[in-house]
N, CA, C and O of each residue as an XYZ file, in Angstrom:
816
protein
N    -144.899    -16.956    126.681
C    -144.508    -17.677    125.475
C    -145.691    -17.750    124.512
O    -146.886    -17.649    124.790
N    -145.143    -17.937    123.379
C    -146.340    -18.012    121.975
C    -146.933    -19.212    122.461
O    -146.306    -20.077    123.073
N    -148.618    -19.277    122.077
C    -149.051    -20.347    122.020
C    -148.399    -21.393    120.937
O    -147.689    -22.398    120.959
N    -149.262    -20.313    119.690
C    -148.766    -21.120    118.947
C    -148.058    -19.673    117.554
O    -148.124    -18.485    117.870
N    -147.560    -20.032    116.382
C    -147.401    -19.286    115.627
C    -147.805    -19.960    113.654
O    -147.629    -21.030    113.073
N    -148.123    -19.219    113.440
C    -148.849    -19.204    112.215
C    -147.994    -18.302    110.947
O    -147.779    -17.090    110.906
N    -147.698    -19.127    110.189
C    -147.367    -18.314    108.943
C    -147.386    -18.951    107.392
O    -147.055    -20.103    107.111
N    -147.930    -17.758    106.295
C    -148.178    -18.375    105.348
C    -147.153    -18.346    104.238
O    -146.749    -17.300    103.729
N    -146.709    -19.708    103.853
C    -145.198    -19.887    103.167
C    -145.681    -20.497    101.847
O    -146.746    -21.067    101.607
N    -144.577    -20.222    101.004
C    -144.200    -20.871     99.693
C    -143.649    -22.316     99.713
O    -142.479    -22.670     99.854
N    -144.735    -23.058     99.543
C    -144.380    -24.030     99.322
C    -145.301    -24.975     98.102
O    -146.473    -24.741     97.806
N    -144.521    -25.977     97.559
C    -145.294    -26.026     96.495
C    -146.276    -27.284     97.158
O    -145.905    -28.423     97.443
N    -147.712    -26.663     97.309
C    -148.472    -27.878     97.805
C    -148.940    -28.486     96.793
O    -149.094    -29.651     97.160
N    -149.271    -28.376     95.688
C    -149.243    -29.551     94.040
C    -148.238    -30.780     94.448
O    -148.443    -31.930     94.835
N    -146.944    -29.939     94.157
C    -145.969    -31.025     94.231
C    -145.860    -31.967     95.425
O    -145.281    -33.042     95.272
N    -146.333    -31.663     96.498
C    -146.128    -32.665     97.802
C    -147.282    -33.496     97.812
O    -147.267    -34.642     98.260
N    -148.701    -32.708     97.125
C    -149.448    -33.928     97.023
C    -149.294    -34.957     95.807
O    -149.652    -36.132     95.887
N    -148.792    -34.448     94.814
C    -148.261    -35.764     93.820
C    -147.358    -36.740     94.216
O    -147.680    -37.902     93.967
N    -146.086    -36.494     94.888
C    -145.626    -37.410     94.869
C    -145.604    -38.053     96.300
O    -144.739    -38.895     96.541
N    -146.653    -37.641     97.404
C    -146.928    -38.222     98.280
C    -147.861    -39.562     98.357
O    -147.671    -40.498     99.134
N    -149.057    -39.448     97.253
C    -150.085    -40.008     96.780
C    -149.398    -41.106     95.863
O    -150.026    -42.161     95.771
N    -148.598    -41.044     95.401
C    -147.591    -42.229     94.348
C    -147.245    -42.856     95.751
O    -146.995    -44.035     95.504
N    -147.175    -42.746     96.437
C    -146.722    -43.897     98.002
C    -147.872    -44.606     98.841
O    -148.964    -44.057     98.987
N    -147.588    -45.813     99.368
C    -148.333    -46.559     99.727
C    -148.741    -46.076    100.816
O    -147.916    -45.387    101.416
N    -150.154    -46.256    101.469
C    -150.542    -45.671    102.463
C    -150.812    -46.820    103.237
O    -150.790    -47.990    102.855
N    -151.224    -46.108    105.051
C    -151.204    -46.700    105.578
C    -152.571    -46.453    106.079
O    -153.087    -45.362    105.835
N    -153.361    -47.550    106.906
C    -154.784    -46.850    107.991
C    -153.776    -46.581    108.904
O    -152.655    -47.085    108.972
N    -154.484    -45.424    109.852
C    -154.114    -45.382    111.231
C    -154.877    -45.251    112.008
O    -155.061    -44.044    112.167
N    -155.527    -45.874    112.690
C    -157.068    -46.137    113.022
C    -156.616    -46.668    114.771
O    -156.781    -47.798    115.231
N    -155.978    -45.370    115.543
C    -155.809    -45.825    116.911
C    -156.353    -46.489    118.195
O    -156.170    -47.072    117.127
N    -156.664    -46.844    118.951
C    -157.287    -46.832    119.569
C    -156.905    -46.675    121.131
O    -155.768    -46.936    121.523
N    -158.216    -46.108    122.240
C    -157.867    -46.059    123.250
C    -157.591    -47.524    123.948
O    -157.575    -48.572    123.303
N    -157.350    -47.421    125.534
C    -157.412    -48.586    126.475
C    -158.795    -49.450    126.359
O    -158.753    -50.665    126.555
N    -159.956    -48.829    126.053
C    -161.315    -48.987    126.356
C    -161.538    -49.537    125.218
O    -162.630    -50.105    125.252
N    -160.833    -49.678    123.855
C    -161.188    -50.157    122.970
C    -161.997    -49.104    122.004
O    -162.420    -49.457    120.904
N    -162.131    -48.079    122.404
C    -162.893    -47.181    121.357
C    -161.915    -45.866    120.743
O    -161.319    -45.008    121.395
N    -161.995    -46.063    119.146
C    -161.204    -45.218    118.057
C    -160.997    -43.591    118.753
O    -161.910    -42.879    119.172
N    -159.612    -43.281    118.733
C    -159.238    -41.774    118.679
C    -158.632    -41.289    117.694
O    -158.065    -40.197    117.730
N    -158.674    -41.995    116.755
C    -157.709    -41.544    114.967
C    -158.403    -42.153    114.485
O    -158.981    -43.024    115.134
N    -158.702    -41.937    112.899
C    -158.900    -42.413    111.685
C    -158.406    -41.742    110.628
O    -158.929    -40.670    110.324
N    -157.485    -42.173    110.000
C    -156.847    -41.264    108.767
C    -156.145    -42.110    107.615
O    -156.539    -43.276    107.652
N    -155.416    -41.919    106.816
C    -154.598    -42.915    106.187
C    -153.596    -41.820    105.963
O    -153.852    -40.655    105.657
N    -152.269    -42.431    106.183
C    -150.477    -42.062    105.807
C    -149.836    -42.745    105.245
O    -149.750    -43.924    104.902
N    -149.063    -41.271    105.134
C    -147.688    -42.170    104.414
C    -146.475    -40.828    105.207
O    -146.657    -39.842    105.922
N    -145.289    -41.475    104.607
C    -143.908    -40.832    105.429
C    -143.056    -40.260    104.147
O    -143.142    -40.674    102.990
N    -142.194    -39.185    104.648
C    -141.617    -38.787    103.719
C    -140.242    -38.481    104.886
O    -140.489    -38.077    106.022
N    -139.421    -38.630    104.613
C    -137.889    -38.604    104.942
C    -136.453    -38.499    103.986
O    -136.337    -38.546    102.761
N    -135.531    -38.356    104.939
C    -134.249    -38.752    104.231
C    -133.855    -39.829    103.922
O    -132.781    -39.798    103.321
N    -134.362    -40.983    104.113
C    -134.056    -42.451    103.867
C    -135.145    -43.048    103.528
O    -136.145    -42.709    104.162
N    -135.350    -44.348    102.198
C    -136.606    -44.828    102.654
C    -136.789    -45.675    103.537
O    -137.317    -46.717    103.149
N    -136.479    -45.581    104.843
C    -137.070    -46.641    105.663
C    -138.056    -46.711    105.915
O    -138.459    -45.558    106.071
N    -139.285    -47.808    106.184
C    -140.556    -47.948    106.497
C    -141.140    -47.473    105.186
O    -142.171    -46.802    105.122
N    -140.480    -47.828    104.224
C    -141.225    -47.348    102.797
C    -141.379    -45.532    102.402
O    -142.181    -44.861    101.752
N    -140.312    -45.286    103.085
C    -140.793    -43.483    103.186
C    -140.531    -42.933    102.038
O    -139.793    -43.561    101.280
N    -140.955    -41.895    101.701
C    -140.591    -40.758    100.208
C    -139.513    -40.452    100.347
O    -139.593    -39.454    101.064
N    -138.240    -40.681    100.091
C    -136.804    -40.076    100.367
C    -136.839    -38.642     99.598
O    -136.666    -38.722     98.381
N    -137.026    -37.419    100.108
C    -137.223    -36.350     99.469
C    -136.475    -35.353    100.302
O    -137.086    -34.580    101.039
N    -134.806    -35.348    100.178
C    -134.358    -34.267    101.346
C    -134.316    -32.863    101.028
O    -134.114    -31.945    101.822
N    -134.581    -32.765     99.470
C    -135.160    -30.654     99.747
C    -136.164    -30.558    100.306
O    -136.174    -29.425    100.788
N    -137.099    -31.092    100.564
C    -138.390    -31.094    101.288
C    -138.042    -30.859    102.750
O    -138.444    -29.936    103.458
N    -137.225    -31.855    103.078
C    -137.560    -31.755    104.957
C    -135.900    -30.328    104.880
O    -135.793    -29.438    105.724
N    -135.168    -30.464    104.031
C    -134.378    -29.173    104.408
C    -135.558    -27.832    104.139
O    -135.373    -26.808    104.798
N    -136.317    -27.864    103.517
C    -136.763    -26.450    103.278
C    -137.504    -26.052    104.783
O    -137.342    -25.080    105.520
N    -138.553    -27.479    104.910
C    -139.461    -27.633    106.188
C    -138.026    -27.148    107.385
O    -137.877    -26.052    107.924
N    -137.467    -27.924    107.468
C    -136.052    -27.300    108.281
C    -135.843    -25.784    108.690
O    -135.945    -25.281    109.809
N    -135.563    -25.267    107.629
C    -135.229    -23.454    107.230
C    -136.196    -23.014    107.875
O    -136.120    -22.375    108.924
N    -137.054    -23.285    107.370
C    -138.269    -22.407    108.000
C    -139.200    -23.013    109.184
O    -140.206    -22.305    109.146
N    -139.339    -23.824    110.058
C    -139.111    -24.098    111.531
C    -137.779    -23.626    112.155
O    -138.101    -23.540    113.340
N    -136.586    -23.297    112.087
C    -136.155    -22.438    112.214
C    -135.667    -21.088    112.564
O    -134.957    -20.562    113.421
N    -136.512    -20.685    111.299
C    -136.907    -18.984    111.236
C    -137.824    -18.787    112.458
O    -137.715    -18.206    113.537
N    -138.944    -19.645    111.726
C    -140.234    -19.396    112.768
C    -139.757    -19.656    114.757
O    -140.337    -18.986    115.611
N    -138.848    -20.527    115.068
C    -138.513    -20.994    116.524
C    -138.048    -19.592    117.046
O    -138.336    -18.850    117.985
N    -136.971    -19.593    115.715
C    -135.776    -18.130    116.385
C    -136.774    -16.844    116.628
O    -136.474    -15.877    117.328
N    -137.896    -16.995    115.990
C    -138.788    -15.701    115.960
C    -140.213    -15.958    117.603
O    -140.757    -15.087    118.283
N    -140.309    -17.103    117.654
C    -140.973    -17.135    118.240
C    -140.946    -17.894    120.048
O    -141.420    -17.446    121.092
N    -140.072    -19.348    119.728
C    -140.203    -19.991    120.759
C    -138.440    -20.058    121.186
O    -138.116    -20.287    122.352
N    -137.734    -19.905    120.450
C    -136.419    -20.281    121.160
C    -135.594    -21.260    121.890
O    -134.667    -21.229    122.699
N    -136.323    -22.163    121.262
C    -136.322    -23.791    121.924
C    -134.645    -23.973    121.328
O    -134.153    -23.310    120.415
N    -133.690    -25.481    122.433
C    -132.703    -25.994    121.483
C    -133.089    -27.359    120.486
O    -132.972    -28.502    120.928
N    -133.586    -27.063    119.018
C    -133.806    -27.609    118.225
C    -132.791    -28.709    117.730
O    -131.667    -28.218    117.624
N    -132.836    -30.014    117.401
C    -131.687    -30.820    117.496
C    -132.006    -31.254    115.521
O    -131.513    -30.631    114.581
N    -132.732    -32.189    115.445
C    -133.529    -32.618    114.028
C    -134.988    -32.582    113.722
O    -135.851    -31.946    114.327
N    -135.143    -33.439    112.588
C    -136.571    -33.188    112.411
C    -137.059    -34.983    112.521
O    -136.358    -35.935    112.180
N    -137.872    -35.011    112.858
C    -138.403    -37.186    112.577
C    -138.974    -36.919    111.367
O    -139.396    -35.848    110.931
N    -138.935    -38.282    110.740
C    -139.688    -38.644    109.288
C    -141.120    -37.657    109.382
O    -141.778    -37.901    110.393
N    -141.573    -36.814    108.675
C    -142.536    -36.454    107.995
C    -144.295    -37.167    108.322
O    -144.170    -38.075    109.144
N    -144.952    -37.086    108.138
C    -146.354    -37.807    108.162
C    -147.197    -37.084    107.129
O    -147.554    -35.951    107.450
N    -147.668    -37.654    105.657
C    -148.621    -36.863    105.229
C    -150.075    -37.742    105.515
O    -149.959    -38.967    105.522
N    -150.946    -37.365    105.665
C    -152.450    -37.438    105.992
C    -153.296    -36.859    105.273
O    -153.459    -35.649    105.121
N    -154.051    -38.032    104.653
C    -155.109    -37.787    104.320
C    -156.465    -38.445    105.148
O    -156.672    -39.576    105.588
N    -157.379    -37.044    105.146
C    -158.593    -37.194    106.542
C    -159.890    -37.304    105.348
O    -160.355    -36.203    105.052
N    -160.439    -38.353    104.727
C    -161.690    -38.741    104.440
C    -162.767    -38.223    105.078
O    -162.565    -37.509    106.059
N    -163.900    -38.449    104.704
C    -165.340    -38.022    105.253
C    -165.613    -38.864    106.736
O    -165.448    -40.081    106.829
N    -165.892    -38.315    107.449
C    -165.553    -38.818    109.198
C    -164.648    -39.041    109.603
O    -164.415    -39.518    110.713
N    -163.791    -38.682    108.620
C    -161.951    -39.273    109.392
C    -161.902    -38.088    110.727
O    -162.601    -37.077    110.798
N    -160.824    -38.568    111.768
C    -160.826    -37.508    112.849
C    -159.521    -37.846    113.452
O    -158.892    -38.753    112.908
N    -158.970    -37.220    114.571
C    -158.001    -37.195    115.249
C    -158.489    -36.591    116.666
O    -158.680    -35.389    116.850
N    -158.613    -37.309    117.360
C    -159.300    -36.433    118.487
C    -157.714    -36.288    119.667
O    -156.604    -36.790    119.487
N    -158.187    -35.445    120.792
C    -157.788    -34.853    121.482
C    -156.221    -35.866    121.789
O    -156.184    -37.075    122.018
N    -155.583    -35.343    121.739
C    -153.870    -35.615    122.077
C    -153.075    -34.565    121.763
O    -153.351    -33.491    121.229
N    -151.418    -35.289    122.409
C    -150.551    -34.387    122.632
C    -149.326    -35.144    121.672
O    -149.610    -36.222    121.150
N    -148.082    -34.602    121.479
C    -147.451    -35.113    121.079
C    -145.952    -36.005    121.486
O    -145.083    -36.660    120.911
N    -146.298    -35.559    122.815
C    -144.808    -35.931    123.382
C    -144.739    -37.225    123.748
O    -145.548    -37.105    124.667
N    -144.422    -38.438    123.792
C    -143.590    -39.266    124.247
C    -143.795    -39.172    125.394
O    -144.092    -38.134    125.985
N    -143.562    -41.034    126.195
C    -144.166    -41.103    127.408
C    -142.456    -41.054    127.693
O    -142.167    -40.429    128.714
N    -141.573    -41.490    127.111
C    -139.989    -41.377    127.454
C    -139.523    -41.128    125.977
O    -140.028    -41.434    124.897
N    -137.842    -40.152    126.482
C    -137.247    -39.799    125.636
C    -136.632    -40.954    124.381
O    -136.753    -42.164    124.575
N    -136.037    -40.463    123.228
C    -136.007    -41.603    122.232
C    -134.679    -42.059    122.867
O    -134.527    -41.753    124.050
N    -133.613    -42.803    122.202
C    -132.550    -43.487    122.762
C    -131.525    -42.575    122.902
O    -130.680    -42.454    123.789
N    -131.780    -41.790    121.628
C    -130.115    -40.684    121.220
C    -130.682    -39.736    122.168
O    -130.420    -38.608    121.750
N    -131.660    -39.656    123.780
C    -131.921    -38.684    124.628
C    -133.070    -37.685    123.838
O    -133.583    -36.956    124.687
N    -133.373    -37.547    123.100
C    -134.159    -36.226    122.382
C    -135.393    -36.519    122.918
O    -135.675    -37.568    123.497
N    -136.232    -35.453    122.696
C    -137.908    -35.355    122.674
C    -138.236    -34.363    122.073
O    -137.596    -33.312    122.100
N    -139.485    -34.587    121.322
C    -140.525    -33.905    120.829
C    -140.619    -32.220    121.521
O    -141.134    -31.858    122.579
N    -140.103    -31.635    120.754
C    -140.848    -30.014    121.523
C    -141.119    -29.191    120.576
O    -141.573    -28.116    120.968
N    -140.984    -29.336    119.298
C    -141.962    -28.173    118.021
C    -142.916    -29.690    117.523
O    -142.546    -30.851    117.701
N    -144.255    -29.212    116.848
C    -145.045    -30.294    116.020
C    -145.047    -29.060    114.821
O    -144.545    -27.968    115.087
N    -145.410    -29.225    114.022
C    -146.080    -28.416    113.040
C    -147.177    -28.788    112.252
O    -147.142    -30.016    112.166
N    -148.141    -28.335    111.629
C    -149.255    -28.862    110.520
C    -148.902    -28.058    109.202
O    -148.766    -26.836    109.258
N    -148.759    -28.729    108.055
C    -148.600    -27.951    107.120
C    -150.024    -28.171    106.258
O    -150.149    -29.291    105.762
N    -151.161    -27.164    106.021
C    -152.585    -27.469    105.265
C    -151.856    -27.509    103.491
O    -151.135    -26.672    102.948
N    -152.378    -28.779    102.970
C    -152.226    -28.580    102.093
C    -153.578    -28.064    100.889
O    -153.455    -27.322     99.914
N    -154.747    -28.723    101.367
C    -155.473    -28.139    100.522
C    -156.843    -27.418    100.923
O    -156.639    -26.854    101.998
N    -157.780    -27.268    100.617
C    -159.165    -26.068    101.416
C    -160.111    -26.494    100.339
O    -160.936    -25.587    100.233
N    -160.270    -27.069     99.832
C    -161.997    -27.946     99.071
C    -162.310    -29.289    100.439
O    -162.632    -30.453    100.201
N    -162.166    -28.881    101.365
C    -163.267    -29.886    102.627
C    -163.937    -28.854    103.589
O    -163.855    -27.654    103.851
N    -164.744    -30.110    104.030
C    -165.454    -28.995    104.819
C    -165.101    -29.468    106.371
O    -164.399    -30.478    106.322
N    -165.392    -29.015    107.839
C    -164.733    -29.710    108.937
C    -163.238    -29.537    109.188
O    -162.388    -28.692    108.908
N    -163.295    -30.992    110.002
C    -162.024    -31.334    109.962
C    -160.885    -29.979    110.372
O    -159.679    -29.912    110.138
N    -161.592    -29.197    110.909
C    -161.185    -28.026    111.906
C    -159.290    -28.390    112.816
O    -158.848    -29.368    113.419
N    -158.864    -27.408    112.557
C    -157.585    -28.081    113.908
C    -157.827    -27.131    115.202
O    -157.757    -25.902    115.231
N    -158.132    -28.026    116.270
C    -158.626    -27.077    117.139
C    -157.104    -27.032    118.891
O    -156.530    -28.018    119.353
N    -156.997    -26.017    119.212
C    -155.694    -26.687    120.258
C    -156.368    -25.662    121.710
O    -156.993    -24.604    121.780
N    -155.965    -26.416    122.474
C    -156.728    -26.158    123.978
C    -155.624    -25.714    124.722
O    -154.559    -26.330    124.739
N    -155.831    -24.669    125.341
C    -154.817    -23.708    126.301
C    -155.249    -24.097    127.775
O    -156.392    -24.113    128.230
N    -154.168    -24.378    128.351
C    -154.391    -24.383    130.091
C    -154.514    -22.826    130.418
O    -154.145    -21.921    129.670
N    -155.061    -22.693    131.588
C    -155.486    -21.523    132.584
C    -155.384    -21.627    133.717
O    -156.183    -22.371    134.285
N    -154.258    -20.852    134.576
C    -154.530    -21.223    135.933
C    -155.344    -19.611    136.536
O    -155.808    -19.525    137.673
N    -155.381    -18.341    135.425
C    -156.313    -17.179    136.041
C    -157.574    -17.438    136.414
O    -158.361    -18.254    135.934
N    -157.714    -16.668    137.323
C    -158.927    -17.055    138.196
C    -160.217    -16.599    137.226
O    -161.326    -17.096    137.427
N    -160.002    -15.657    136.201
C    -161.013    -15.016    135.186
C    -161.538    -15.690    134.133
O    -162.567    -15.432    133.508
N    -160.672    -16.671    133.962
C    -160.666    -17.228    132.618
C    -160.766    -19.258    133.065
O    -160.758    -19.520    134.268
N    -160.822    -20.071    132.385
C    -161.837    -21.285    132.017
C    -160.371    -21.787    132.113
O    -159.328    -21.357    131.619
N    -160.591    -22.623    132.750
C    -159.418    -23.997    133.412
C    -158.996    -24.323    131.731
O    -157.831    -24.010    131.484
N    -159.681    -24.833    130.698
C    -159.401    -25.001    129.665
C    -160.055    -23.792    128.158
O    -161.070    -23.101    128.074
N    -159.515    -23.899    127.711
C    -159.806    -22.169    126.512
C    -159.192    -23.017    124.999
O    -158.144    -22.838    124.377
N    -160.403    -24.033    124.743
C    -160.221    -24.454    123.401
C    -160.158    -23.264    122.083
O    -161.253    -22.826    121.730
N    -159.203    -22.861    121.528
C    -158.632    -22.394    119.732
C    -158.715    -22.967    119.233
O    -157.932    -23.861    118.913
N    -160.281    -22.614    118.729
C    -160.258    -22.837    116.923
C    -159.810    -22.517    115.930
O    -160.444    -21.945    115.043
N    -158.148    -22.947    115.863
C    -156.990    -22.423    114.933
C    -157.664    -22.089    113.431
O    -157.784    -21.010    112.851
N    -158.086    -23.557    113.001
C    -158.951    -23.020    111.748
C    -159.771    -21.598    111.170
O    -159.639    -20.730    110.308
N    -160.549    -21.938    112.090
C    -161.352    -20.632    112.527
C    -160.783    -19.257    112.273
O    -160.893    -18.491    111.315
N    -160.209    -19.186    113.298
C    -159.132    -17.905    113.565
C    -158.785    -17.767    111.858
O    -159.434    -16.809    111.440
N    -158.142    -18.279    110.967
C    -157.321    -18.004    110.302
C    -158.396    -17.653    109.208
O    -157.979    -16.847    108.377
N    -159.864    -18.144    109.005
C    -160.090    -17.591    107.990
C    -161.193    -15.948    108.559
O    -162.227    -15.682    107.945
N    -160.896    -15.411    109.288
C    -161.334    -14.267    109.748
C    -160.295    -12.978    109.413
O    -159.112    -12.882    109.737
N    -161.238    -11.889    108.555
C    -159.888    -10.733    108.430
C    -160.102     -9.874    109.300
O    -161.132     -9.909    109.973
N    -158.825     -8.592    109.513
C    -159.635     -7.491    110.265
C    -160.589     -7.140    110.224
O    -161.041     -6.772    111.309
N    -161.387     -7.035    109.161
C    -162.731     -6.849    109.294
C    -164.167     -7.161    110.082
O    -165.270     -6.623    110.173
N    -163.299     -8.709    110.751
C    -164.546     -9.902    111.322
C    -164.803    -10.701    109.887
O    -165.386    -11.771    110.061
N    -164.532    -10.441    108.715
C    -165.204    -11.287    107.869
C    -164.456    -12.722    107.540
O    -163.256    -12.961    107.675
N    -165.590    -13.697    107.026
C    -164.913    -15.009    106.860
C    -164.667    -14.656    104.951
O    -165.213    -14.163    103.964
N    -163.248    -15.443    105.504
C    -162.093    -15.214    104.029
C    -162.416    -16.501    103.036
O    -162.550    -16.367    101.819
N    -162.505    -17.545    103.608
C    -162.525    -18.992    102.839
C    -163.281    -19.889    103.167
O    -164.129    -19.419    103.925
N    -163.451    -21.117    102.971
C    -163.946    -22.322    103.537
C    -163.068    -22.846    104.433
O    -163.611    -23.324    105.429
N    -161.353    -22.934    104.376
C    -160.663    -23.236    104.876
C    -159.281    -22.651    104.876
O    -158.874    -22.134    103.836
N    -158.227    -22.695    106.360
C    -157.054    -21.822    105.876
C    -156.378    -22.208    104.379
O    -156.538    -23.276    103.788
N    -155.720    -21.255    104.002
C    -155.011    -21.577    102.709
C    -154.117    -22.372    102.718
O    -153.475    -22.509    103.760
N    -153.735    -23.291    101.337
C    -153.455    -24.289    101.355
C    -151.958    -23.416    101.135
O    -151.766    -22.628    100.209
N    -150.920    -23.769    102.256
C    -149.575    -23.525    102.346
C    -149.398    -22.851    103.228
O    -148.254    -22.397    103.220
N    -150.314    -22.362    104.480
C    -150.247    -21.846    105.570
C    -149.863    -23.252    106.651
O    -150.237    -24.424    106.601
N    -148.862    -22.445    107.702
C    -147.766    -23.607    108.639
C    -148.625    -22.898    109.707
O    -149.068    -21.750    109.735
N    -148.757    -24.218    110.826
C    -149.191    -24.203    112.362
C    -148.510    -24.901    113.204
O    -148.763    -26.017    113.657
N    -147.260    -23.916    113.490
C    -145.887    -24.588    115.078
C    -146.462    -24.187    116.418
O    -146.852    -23.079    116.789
N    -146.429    -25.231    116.997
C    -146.880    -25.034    118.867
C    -145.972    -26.270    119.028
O    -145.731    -27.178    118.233
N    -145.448    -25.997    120.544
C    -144.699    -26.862    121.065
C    -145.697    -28.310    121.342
O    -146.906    -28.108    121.459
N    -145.289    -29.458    121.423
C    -145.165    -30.241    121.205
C    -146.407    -30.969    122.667
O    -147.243    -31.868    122.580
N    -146.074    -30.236    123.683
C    -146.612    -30.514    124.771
C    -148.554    -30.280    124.741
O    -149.350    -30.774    125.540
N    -148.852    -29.420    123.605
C    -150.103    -28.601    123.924
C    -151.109    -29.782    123.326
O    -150.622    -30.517    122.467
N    -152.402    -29.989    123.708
C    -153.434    -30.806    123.615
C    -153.917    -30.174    122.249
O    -154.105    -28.958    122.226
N    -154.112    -30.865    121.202
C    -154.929    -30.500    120.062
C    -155.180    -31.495    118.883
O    -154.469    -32.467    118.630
N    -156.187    -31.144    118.266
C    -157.159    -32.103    117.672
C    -157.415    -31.792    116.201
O    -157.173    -30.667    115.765
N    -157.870    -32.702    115.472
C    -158.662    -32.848    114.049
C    -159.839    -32.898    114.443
O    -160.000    -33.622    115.425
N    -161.024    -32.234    113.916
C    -162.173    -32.096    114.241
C    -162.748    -33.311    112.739
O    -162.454    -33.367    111.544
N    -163.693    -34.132    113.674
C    -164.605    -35.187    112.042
C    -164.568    -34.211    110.759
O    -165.245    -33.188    110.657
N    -163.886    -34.581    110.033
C    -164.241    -34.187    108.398
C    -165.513    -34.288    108.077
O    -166.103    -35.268    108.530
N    -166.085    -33.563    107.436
C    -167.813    -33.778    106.967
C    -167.856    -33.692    104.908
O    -168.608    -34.054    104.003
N    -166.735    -33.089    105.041
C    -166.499    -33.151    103.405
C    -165.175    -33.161    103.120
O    -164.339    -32.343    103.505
N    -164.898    -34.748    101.975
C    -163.100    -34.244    102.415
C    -162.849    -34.714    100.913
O    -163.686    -34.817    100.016
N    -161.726    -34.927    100.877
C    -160.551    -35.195    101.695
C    -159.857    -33.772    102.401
O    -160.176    -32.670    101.955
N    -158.998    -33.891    103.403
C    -158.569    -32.951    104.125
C    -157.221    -33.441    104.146
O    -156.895    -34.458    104.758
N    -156.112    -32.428    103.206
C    -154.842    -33.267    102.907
C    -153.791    -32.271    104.168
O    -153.977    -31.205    104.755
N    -152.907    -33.075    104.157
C    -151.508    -32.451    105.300
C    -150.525    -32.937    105.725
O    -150.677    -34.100    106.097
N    -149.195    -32.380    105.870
C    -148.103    -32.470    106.282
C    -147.591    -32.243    107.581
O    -147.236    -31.121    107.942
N    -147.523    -33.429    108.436
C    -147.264    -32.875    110.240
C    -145.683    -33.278    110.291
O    -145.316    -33.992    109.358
N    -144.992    -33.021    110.970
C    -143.890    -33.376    112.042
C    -143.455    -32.753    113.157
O    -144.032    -31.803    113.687
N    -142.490    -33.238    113.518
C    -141.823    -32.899    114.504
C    -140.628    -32.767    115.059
O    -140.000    -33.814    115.219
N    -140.123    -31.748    115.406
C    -138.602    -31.071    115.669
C    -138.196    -31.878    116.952
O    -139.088    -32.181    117.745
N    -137.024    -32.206    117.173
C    -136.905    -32.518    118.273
C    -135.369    -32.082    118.671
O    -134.494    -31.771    117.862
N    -135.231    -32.134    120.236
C    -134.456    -31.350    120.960
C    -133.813    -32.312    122.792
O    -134.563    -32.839    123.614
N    -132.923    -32.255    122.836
C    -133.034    -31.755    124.279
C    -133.777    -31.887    125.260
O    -134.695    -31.079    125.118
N    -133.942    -32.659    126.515
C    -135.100    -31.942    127.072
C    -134.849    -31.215    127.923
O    -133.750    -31.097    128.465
N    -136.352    -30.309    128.290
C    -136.594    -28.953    128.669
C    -135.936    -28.862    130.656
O    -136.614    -29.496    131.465
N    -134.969    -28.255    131.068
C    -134.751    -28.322    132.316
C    -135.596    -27.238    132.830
O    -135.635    -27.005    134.038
């Protein structure tokens, strides 16, 4: 199966940061058991309803729709059910997201769970703030864990050469839902973006 899949779409990232930024934000400043921070960011939500104050914007999550979709039928083949409210994020100078997964410790009520996430980059003037996602290994050749530096990867051409400071702003990053991956500390930001998540079924 794909780790993960990558593709660069039309979407208007102007427009999602205007009228995302007209909405009230939130901190999200998590924390572990131990008392010490694994998020720092500030959000807001964008959905079909405004509940929880969200952006009611449904060409948005239908387009995001279409094309998770395309990309599943092409890549992972999962049974896709809906999408949850939206999350846009903005990652400040030290903002971070460290190491997690996305799934749910139990399924929601209507039975579903989490099995596509996506990142949508909206913009590339920061510096950092890397998305990095960690592969299990059970070959005997290869490293129990094999951290991807998705970022990375994307601004490299055939050549070996580096393309940008950061992937382009309107390039999508789908991996199932289960895989460990991270926001690396921002060192120059803001670092803007669009996450959610597909949900389905669960996996027998």
């Amino acid at each position: 199966m794909t780790t993960y899949a990558v593709e660069e779409l039309n979407f208007d990232v102007e427009e999602i940061i205007k009228r995302s930024e007209e909405q009230i934000f939130k901190v999200a400043n998590q924390k572990r058991t131990d008392g010490s921070s694994f998020r720092n960011s500030n959000v807001t939500w964008i959905d079909d309803s405004n509940k929880n104050d969200a952006l009611v914007w449904p060409e948005l999550t239908k387009q995001i729709t279409q094309q998770i979709d395309t990309i599943n039928n092409k890549y992972f083949g999962f049974d896709l059910s809906k999408c949850e409210p939206m999350q846009y994020s903005i990652y400040n100078e030290g903002d971070y997201y460290d190491w997690h997964n996305d799934r749910r410790e139990f399924a929601y009520g209507n039975g579903l769970v989490r099995k596509l996430s996506f990142t949508l980059f909206l913009n590339e003037d920061y510096d950092g703030g890397d998305f990095e996602i960690v592969e299990l290994s059970g070959a005997k050749e290869l490293p129990k864990l094999n951290v991807e530096n998705v970022s990375a990867t994307l601004l490299i051409n055939e050549g070996g050469m580096i393309t940008g400071p950061q992937p382009s702003a309107g390039t999508m990053i789908v991996f199932p839902s289960h895989l460990w991956h991270r926001v690396a500390p921002v060192s120059k930001g803001p670092r803007k973006s669009l996450v959610g998540w597909f949900l389905g079924k669960p996996f027998k």
